[in-house]
FIFI-911630 format. One record per atom (N, C-alpha, C): residue in one letter; x, y, z. Coordinates in steps of 0.02 Angstrom, whole numbers, padded with zeros to 5 digits, always signed. Layout:
! FIFI-911630
aXYZ/...
END
This chain:
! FIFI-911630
x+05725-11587+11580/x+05793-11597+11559/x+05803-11667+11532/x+05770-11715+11587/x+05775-11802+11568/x+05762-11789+11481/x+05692-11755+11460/x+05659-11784+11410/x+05700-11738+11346/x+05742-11683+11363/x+05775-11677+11312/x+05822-11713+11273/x+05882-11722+11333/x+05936-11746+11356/x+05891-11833+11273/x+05845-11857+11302/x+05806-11912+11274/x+05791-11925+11187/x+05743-11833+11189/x+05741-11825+11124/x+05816-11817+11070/x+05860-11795+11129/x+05924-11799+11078/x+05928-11845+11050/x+05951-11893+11095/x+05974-11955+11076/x+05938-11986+11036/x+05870-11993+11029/x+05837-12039+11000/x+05850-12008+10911/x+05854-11907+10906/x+05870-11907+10859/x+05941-11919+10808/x+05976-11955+10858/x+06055-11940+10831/x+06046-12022+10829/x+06004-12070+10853/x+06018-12107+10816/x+05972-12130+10789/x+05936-12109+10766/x+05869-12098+10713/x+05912-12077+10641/x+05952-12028+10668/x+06013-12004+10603/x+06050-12050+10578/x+06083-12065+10628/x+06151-12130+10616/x+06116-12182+10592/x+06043-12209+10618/x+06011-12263+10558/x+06008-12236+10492/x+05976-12193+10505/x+05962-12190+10420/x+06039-12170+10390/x+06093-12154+10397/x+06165-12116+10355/x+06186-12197+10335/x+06196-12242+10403/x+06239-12269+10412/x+06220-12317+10303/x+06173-12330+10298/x+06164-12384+10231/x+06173-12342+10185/x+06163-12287+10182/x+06202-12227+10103/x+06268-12222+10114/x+06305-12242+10165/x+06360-12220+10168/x+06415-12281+10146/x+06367-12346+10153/x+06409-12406+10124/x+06391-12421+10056/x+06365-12394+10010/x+06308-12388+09939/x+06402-12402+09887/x+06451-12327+09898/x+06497-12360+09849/x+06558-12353+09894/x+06577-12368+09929/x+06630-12359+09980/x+06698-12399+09950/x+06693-12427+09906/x+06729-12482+09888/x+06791-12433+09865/x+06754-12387+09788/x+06791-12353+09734/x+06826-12288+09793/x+06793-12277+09849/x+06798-12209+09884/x+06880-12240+09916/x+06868-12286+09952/x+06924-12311+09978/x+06969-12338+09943/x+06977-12348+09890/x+07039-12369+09828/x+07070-12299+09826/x+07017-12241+09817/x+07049-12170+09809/x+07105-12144+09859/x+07068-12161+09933/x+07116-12133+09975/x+07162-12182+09999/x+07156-12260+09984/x+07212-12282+09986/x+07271-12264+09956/x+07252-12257+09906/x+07315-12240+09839/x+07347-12197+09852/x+07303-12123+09881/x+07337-12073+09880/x+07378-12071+09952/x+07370-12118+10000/x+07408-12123+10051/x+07475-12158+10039/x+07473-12192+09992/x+07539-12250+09955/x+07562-12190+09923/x+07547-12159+09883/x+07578-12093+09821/x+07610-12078+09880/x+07578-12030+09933/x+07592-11987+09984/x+07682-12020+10038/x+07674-12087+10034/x+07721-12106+10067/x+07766-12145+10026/x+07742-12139+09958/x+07792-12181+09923/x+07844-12131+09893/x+07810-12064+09893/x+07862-11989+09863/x+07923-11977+09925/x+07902-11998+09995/x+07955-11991+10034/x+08040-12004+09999/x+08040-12063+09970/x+08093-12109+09941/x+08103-12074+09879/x+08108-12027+09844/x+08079-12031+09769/x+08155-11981+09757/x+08171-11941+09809/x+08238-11904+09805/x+08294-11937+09809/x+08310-11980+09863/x+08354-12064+09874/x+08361-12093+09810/x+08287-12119+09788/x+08289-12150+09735/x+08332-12128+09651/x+08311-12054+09657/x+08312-12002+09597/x+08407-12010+09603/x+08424-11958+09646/x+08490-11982+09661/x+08530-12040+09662/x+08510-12098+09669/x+08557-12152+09655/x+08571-12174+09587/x+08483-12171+09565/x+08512-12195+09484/x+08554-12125+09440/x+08539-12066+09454/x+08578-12030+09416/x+08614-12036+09431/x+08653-12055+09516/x+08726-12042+09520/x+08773-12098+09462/x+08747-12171+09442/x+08758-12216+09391/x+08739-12193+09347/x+08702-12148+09293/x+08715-12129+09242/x+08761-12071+09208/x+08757-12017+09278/x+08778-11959+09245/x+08853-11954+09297/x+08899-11910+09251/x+08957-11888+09303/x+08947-11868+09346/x+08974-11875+09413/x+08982-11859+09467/x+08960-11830+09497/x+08983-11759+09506/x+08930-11702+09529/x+08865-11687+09513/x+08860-11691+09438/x+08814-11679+09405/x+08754-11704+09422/x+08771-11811+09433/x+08732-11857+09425/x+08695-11852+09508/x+08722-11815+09547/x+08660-11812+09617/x+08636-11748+09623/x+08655-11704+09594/x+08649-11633+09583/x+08569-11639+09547/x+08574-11693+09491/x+08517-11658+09436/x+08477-11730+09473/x+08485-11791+09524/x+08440-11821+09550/x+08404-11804+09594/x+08439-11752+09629/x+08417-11717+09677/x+08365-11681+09658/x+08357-11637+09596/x+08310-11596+09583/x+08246-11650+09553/x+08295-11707+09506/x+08224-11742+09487/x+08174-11769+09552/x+08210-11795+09606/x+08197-11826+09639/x+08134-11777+09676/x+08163-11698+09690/x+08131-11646+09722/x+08069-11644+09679/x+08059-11636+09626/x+08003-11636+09572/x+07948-11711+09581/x+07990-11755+09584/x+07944-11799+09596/x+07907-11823+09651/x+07941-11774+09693/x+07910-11779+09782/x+07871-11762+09765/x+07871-11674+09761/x+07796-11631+09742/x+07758-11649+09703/x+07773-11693+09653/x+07710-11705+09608/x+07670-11767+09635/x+07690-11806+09687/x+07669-11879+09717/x+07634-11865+09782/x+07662-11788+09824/x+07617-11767+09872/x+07559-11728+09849/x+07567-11690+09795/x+07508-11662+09783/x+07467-11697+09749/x+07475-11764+09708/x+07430-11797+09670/x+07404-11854+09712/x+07433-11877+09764/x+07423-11913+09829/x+07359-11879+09854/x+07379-11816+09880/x+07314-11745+09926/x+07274-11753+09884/x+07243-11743+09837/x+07189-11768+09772/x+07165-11823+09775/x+07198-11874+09793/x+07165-11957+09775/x+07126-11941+09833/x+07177-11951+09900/x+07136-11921+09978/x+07084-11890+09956/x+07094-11827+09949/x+07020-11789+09931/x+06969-11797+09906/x+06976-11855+09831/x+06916-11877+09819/x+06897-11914+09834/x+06942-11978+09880/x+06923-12018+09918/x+06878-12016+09970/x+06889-11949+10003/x+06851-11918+10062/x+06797-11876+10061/x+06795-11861+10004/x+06736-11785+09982/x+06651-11823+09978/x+06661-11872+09956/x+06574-11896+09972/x+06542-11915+10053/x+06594-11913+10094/x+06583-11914+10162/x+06599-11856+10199/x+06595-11770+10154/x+06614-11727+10193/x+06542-11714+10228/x+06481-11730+10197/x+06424-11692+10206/x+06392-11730+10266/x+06416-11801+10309/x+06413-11841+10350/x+06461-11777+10405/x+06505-11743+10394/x+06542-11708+10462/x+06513-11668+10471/x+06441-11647+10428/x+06414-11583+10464/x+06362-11624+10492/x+06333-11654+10471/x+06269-11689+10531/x+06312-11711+10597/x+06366-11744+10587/x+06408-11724+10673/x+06414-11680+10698/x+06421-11633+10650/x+06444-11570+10698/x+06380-11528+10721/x+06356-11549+10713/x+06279-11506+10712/x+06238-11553+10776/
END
C-alpha cells in the first residue's frame, strides 16, 4: 500500500514538473484575454444605467428611457457574450492541464 500510495506521488509530481514550464511559455497574451473579458463581463453590468441616462437627455421623455433601455439591454448581451469568449480563449490552452488533474 506504502509503495503505491509512493509511486503516486512521485508520479504527480514528476507531472507537475514537467507541465508546470509549458504552462508559463505564453501566459502573458492568455491572461490579457481573460482579463478583458472579465472587465467586458462587469463593465456590461452598467451599460443599461448608462444607455438610459444619455437617451433620457437626448430623446423625449418616454421615449428617451424606453429606447435606452433597449439600447442599454443590447449592449449588456453583446459585452457578456463577447466578455464569455475573451474568458474562453483566455482559458482554452489550459483546458488540457484539467484533465491530467482529473485523472
Amino acid at each position: 500500500m506504502k509503495t503505491r500510495y509512493f509511486l503516486s506521488m512521485a508520479l504527480v509530481a514528476v507531472l507537475f514538473l514537467s507541465v508546470v514550464p509549458i504552462a508559463g511559455a505564453d501566459t502573458g497574451e492568455d491572461v490579457a484575454y481573460a482579463s478583458r473579458g472579465v472587465s467586458r463581463i462587469l463593465g456590461s453590468v452598467f451599460a443599461i444605467p448608462k444607455a438610459m441616462l444619455q437617451d433620457s437627455g437626448r430623446v423625449m421623455f418616454p421615449f428617451g428611457i424606453v429606447t435606452g433601455a433597449v439600447r442599454g439591454t443590447v449592449q449588456t448581451v453583446a459585452g457578456v457574450i463577447g466578455g464569455t469568449a475573451d474568458v474562453a480563449r483566455g482559458a482554452a490552452p489550459y483546458a488540457k492541464y484539467a484533465a491530467i488533474a482529473a485523472a
